[in-house]
N, C-alpha and C positions, 0 to 999 in steps of 0.2 A: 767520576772525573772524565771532563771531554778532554781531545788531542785535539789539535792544529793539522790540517792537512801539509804537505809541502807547497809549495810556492805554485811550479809546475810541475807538466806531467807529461809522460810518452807512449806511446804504445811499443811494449816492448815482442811485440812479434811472436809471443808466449802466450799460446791459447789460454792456459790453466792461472797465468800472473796476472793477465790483461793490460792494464795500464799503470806506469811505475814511475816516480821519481826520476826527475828531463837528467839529473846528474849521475842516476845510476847507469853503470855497465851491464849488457847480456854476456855471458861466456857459456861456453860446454865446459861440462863438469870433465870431457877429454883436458881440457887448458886446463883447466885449476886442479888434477888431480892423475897424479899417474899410478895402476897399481902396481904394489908391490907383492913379492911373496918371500921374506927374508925366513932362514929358520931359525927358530925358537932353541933356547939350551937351558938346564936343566938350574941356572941361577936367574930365571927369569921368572915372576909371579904370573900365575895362566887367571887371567879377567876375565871375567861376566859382563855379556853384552843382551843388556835387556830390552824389550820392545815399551818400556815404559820409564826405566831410567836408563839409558843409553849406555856407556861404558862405567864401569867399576873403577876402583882408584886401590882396590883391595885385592889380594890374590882372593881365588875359589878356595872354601875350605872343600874337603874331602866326601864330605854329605852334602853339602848344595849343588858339587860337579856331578854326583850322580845323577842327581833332579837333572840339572843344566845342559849337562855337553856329557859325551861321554870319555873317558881320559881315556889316553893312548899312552905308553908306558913309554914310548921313544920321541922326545920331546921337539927331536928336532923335525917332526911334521907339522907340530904348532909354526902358527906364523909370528912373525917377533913386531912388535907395537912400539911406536916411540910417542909422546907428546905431541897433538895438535892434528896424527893420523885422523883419519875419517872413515869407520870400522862399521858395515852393514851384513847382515845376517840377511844371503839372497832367497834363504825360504821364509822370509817375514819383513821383507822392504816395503811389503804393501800393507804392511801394519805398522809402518813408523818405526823399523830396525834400526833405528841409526843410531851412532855415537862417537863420541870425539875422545881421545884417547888423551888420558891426565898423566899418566905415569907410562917407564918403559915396563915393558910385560911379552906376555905372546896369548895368543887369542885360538881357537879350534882351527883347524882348517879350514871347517863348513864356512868361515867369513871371508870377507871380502875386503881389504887394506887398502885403502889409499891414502896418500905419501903427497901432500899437497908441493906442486911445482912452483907458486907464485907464495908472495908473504902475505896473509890474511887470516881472519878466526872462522876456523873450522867449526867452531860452535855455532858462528851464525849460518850456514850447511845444516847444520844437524837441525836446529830449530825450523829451519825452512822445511825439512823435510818432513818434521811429523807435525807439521799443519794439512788439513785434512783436502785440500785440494792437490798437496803435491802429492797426500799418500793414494790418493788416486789415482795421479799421475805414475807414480810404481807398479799398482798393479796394471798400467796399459802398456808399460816397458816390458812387465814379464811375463815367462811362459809359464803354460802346463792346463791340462783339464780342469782341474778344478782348483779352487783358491789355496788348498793347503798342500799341492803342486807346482804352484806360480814359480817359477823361482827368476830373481832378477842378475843378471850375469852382467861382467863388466862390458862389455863389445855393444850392451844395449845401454847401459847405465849411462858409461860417456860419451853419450851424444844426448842426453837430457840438456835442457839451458834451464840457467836462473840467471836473474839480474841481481849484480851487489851495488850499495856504496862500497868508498871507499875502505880502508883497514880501520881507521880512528873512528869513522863511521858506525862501522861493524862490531867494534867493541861496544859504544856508548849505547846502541842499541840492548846487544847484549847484557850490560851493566845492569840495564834498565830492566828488560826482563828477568834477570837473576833477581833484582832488587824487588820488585811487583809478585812476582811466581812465589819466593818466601814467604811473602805476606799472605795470599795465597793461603798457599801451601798450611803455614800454622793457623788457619781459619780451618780448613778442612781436616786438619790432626783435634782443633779442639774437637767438630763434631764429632769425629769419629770417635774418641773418648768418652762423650756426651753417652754416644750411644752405647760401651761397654757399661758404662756408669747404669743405664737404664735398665740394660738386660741382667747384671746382677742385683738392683736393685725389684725387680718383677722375680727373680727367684727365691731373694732372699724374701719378701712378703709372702710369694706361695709357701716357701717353707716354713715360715711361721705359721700361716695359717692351717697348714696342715699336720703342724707337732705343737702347737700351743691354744689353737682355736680361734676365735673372735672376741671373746668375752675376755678381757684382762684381770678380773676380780676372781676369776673361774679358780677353786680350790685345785692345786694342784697333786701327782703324787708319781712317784720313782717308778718308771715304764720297764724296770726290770734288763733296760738294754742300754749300757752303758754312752754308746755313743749320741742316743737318740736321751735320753736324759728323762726330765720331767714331762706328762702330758696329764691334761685335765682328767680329773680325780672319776670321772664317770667315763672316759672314752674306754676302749681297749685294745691291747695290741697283741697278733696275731700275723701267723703265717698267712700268708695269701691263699693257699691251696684248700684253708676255711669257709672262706666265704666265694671262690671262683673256681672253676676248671677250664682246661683249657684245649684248644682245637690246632690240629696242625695243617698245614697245607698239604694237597694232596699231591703225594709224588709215585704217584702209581703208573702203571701204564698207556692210561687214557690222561694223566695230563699232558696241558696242551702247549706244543711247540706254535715256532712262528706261524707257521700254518695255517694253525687253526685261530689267529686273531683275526676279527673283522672289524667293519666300520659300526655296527650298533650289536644288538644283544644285551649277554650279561657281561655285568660289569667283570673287570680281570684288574687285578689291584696291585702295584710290587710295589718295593720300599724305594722308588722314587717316587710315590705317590702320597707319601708320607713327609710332610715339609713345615717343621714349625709345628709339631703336634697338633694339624689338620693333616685333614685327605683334600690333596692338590689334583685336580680331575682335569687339569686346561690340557693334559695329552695324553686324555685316556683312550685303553685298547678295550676289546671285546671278547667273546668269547661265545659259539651259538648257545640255545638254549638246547640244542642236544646234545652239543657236547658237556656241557653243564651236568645234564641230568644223567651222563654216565662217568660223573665220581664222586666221589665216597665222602672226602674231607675238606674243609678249607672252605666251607661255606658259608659267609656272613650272612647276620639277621638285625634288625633296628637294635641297638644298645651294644653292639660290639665293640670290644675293643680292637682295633687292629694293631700288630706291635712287630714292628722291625727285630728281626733275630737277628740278620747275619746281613753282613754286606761292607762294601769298601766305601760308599757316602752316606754322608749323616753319621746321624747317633744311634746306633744299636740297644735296644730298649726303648727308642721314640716308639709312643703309640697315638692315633688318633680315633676319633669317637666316630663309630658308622650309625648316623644318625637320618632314619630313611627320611622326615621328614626336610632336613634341613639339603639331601643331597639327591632329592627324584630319583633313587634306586631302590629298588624293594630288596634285592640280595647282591650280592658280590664273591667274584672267587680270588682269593688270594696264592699268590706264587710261594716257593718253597722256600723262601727269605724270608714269610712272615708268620705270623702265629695270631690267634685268637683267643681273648680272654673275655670269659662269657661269666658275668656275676650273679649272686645270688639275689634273693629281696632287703639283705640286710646292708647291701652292697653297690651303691650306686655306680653306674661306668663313670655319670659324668664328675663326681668326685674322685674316682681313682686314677679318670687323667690327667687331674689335677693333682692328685699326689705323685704320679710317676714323674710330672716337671720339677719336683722338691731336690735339696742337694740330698736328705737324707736317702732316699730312691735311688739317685743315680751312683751316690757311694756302694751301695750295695750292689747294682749292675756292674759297675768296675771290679767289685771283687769276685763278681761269679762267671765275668766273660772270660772263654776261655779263643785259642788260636793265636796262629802266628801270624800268615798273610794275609788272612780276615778272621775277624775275632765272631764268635756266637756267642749265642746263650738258649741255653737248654729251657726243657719245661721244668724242669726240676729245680734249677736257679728261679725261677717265676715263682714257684710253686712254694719254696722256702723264705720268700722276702717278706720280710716284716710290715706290715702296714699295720696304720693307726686309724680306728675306728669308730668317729664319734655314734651318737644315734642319729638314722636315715633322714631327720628333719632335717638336723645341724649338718648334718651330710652336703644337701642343696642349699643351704645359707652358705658357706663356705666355698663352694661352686660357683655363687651368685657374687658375693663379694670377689672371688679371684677373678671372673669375668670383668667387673668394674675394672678393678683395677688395673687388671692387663689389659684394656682398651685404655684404659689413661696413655698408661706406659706406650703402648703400639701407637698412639697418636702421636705424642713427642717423638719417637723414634721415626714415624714417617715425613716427620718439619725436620730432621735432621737430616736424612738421607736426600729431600728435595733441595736444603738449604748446600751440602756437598755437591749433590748435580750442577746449582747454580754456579758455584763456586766455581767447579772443573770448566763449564761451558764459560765461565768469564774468563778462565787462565787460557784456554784453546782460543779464544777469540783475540785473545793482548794476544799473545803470541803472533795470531795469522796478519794480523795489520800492520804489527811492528817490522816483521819481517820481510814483507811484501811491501812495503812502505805505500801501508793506504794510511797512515797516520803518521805524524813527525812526532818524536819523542825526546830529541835531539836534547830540549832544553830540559825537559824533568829528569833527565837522565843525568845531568851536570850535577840537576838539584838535590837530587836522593842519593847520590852517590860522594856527595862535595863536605 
């Protein structure tokens, strides 16, 4: 859908706005907004001010205030919020902190209240603000060395200018993007769906294919293990500790701190290297080849498996395939996060990293992790896990068809994540036109909302 521009146009004296609508107004955000610091009492809901949905309409439960803000147990240091305030968070105004307050409440201190002095929608403030020229314009209002020290204070803030229309104006605008951003909005919720729908649907085929086979006529018979059920009448099923042993990383004396990474060498592998059951190498470290050749463990070889033990991102049990030809490294040293699963001939890797993506796999990882603030898993959890064993052909058929198909699936999922981008990049673009008024919306706003 095109828009009508306005009639005319002015220069409104606003490096960052340029030229505006001949009927809009410049003001300092000083005129249209005085702050306040009222305190907070213990009958008021404490809100969430997010740098992506702006203010909350809901009090903070108890476990998101941890994430969020940290609580203070004397409430009257919160700042107290009413309806149509205008609430920015000054260590993240140059990330589009802003929000417009729906309900009374009280908000952290760390925020910044303003208490609008003139009658107009504070909403259309907020939407100016996190269009990506004014959030620019924040971070040149604020201070600090580096960007997650910026911080924007009121004494800079109000002396920023915007230009508005009018109040009836400002709503119909608004109307209009509340009406268009929903639309929006449930376009990028189907994808996003799309996409859970595909990622279970890629496990649920791996995990057929590696507790039922490829062949559907294939005679079946009772695998002895209740929750894994029936598997084809010639595979078998066994502990893993049968057909693999396993390497740990070396934590000896000569492993190596920061120090001793460099810019090439040998490869040095941690479990953020591990992404998607691949090895993700776009920032990879090194490690010389003397200090290499003085330690003992944790030395990868072509057919490895690498397997995330311990750590606070990702999935603990994700492993991927060190596969020399596919990744130009002849060896690799892995960090004390990870572990080594080195198979027999009866045992392919590239099949078993295909079985450790199965739910039946990751059920058993669940029951053998153990910890509280980061969970592991021993070699001895590895070493107990049940795997299904067809013969080493049917091994690489199984291998070969989960590659199919998980390239099917990883294609659809990447037309969904491009078609979300598009999506986000058209809702940031309505927005920036609408509210700068490089587009008139005036009358579809009548229309969609009438």
């Amino acid at each position: 859908m095109s828009f009508p521009k306005y009639a005319e146009y002015k220069e409104s004296g606003i490096e960052w706005l340029g030229k505006v609508p001949e009927h809009w107004d410049v003001f300092r955000m000083g005129i249209l907004f005085a702050e306040v610091a009222e305190s907070g009492n213990d009958d008021l809901p404490v809100l969430q001010v997010s740098i992506h949905h702006g203010v909350s309409d809901r009090e903070l439960s108890e476990s998101e205030s941890d994430r969020k803000i940290t609580r203070i147990d004397d409430k009257s240091k919160y700042k107290r919020v009413v309806p149509n305030d205008l609430v920015y968070n000054m260590m993240r105004a140059w990330q589009g902190g802003f929000g417009t307050v729906k309900v009374e409440g009280m908000v952290s201190p760390a925020y910044v209240v303003a208490r609008p002095k003139i009658d107009f929608q504070t909403q259309f403030i907020e939407h100016l603000f996190r269009t990506p020229q004014a959030i620019e314009q924040m971070r040149r209002y604020s201070h600090g060395v580096t960007d997650f020290r910026l911080r924007l204070y009121w004494d800079k803030f109000k002396n920023v200018r915007v230009a508005l229309p009018d109040k009836s104006e400002q709503q119909e605008i608004c109307d209009y993007i509340d009406v268009e951003t929903s639309k929006i909005d449930a376009l990028v919720a189907e994808q996003r769906r799309l996409i859970e729908l595909l990622k279970e649907k890629r496990q649920a085929v791996i995990s057929h294919a590696v507790t039922k086979g490829l062949n559907p006529n294939a005679p079946m018979k009772d695998s002895g293990i209740e929750w894994l059920g029936d598997v084809p009448e010639h595979w078998e099923v066994c502990s893993l500790r049968r057909y693999a042993f396993f390497v740990d990383g070396d934590r000896g004396s000569e492993y190596p701190n920061e120090n001793d990474l460099t810019s090439d060498g040998i490869l040095f592998l941690s479990s953020k290297n591990i992404v998607g059951g691949k090895l993700d190498l776009k920032e990879s470290k090194f490690i010389s080849h003397e200090k290499f050749d003085a330690l003992n463990r944790g030395k990868a070889q072509d057919g490895d498996l690498i397997v995330k033990v311990r750590g606070s991102t990702g999935r603990i049990g994700e492993m991927a395939l060190f596969d020399v030809g596919a990744y130009s490294f002849e060896t690799a040293f892995i960090n004390a996060q990870m572990m080594i699963i080195r198979t027999g001939n009866k045992l392919t890797p590239k099949y078993l990293s295909k079985v450790s993506q199965s739910i039946y796999w990751m059920e058993q990882l669940s029951v053998g992790a153990y910890g509280t603030a980061q969970q592991q898993l021993s070699n001895k959890v590895f070493s107990d896990l049940f795997v299904t064993m067809p013969p080493v052909t049917e091994q690489a058929e199984i291998a070969d068809f989960i590659d199919l198909k998980v390239g099917e699936f990883d294609s659809l999922e990447t037309e969904a994540e491009q078609a979300i981008e598009l999506l986000q990049e058209r809702r940031t673009a309505l927005i920036s036109a609408a509210v700068t008024g490089k587009i008139n919306v005036r009358d579809y706003a009548s229309l969609e909302t009438s």
